[in-house]
C-alpha positions in Angstrom: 202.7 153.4 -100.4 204.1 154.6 -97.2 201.7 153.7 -94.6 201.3 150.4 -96.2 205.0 150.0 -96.4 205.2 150.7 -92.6 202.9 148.2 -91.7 203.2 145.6 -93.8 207.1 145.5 -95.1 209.9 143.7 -93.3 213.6 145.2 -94.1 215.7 142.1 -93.9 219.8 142.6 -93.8 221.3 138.8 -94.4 224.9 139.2 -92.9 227.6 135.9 -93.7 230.2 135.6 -91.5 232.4 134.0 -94.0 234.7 135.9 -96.4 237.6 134.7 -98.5 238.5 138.5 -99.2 237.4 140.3 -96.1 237.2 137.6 -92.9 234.5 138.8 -90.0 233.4 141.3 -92.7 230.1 142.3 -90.7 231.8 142.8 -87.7 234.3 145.6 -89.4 234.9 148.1 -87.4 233.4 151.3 -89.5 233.2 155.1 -87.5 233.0 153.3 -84.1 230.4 150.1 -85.2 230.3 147.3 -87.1 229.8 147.4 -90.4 226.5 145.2 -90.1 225.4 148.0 -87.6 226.2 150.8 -89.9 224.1 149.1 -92.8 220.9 148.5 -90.1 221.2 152.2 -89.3 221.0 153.0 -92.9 217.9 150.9 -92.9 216.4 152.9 -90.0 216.4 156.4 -90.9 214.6 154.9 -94.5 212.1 154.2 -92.4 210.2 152.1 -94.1 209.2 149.4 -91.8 210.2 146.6 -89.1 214.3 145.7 -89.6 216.1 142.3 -88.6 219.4 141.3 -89.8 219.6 137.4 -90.5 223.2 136.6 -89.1 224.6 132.8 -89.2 227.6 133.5 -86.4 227.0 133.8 -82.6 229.4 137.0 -82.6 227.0 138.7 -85.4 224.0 138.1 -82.8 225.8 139.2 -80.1 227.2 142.9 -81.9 223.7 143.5 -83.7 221.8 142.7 -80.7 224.2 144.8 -78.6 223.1 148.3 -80.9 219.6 147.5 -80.3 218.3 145.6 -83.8 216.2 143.0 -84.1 218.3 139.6 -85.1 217.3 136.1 -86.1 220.1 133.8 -86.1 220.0 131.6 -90.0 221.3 128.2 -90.8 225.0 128.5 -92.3 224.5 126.4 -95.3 222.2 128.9 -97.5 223.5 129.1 -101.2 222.3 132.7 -101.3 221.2 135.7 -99.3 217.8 135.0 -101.1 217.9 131.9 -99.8 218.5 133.3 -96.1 215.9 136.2 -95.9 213.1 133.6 -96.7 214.6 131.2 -93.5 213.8 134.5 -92.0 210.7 135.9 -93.0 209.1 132.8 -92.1 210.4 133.0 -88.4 209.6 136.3 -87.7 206.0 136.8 -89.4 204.9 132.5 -89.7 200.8 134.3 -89.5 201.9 135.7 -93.1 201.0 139.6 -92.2 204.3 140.9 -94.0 203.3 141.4 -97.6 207.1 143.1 -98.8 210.3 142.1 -98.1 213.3 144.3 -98.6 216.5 142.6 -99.3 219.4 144.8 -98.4 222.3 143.5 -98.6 224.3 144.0 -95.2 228.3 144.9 -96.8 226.1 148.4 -98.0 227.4 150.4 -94.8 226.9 153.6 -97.3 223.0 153.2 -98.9 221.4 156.5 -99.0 218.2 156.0 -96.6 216.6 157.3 -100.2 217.8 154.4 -102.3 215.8 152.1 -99.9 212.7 153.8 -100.2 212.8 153.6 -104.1 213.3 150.2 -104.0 209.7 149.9 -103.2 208.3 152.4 -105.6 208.0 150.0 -108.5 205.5 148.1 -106.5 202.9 150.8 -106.5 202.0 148.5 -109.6 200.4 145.6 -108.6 201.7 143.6 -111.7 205.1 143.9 -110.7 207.0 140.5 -108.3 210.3 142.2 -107.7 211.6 145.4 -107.3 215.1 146.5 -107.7 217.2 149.9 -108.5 219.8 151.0 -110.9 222.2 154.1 -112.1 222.9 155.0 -115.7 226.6 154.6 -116.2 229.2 157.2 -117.1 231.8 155.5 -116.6 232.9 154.0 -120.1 235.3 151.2 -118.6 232.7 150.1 -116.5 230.8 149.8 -120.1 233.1 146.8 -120.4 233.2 145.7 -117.2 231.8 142.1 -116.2 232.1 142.8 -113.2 230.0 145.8 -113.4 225.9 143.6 -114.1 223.5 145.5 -116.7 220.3 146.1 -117.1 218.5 145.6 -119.9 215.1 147.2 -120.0 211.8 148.7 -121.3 211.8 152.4 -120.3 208.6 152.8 -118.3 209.3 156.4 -117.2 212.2 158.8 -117.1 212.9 156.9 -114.0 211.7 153.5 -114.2 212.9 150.4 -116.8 210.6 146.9 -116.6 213.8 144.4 -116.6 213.9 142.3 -119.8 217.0 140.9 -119.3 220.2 141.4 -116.7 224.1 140.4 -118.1 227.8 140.9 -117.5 228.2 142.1 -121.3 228.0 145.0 -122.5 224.1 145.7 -123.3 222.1 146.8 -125.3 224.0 147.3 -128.5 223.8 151.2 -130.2 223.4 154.5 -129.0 221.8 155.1 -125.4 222.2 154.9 -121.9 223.6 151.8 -120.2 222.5 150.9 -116.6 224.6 149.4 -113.8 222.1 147.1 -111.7 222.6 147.6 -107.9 221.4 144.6 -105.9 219.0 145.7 -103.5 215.6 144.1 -104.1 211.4 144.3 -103.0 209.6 141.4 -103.0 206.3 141.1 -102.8 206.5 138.0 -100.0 204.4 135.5 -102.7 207.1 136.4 -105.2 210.1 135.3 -103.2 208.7 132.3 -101.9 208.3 131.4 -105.4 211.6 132.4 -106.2 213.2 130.1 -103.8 211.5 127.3 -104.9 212.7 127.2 -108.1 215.9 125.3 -108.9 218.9 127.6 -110.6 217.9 128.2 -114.1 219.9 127.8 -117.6 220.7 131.7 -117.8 221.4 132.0 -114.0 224.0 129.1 -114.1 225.3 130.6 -117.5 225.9 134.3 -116.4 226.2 134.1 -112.5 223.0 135.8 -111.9 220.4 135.1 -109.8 217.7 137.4 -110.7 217.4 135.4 -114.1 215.5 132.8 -112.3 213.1 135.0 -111.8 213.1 136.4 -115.7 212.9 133.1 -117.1 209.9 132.1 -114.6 207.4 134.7 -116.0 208.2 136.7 -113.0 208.1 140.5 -113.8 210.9 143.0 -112.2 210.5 146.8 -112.3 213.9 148.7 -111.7 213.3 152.1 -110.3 216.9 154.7 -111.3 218.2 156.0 -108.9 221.3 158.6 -108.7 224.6 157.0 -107.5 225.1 153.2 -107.2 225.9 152.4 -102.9 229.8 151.2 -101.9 229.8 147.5 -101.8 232.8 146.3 -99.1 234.4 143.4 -100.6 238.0 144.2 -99.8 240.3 146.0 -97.7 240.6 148.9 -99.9 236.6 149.1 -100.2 236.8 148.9 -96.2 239.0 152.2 -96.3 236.7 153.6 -98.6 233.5 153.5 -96.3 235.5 154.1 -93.5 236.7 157.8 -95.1 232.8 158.3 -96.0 230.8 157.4 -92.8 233.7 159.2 -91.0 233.5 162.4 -93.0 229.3 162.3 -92.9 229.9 161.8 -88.8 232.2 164.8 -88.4 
């Protein structure tokens, strides 16, 4: 998978400037850079092919082009950073060489380079649309947690579930493990334009979650488990968070 990777995938970072919790969230300073910048060099040493960051603000472009990355400037009225990677695959490849499109999402300052490349392992199997990761929980209040999405799913290997179904409740009833869904995602590029072309579905509008479309489409999704589940920065205390963990890796 890796040569082909290299050639043929397209890491995508969608960055929105708007934030009720965290205004100019991208542009946060993190250990000296941007936060967008920190996530892109995450992206980098995964090395696992051609990066741009889909920005919709002027000052985005300006800090992401400023480090060096490739950066295609998006409409501002996307309904989802789905929505806003396709804008941007088709600008960057229109002759249709990309076959995968990696979907990390740019307030990740912290993804392990690792968790990238296992996004794309599930799609060693040529059955399988989307790819996406996930971490067993052991945390028992985050059993309970809607906040916290779950994965419900087929075990394919000791580290691989096909997704049957992804909720905010707690799932599947009886003894096992439960797995907290991280939203990085592989597309094979026929899958996501697909995927954008279909209009919100009944279980998407119901439990707030997007992948469903794809689930009640016929669309299969592979979830590779992977080890610890990346810091998401949402708020000022997540911000403090990443800045203590990029700092401490950088010193």
């Amino acid at each position: 998978m890796t040569d082909i990777a290299n050639e043929r995938t397209l890491v995508l970072i969608p960055a929105r400037m708007a934030s009720t919790r965290l205004p100019g969230k991208p542009l946060a300073d993190i250990a000296g850079l941007p936060m967008i910048v920190q996530v892109a060099t995450r992206a980098r040493e995964a090395d696992v092919g051609r990066i741009i960051v889909a920005v919709d603000h002027q000052d985005t472009y300006d800090a992401v082009e400023a480090a060096g990355f490739e950066v295609l400037m998006t409409r501002g009225d996307h309904q989802s950073g789905s929505d806003r990677i396709f804008e941007a695959v088709q600008k960057a490849d229109p002759e249709g060489k990309i076959d995968v499109v990696v979907n990390v999402q740019g307030d990740l300052p912290t993804i392990e380079p690792e968790s990238v490349r296992a996004a794309l392992r599930p799609l060693e199997n040529s059955s399988v649309d989307i790819a996406t990761l996930t971490v067993e929980i052991s945390d028992e209040h985050e059993k309970t947690n809607p906040n916290v999405v779950k994965v419900v799913g087929s075990p394919l290997s000791p580290t691989r579930l096909r997704a049957l179904y992804f909720t905010r409740a707690t799932a599947p009833y009886g003894p096992g493990p439960l797995y907290h869904h991280i939203g990085l995602y592989a597309y094979r590029r026929k899958a996501l334009e697909r995927f954008v072309s279909l209009g919100p579905s009944a279980l998407e509008k119901r439990e707030s979650l997007e992948q469903l479309r794809a689930l009640e489409a016929g669309m299969r999704i592979d979830v590779e488990i992977v080890d610890s589940v990346p810091l998401g920065v949402d708020t000022p205390a997540d911000l403090e968070k990443a800045r203590a963990i990029l700092s401490s890796r950088s010193s």
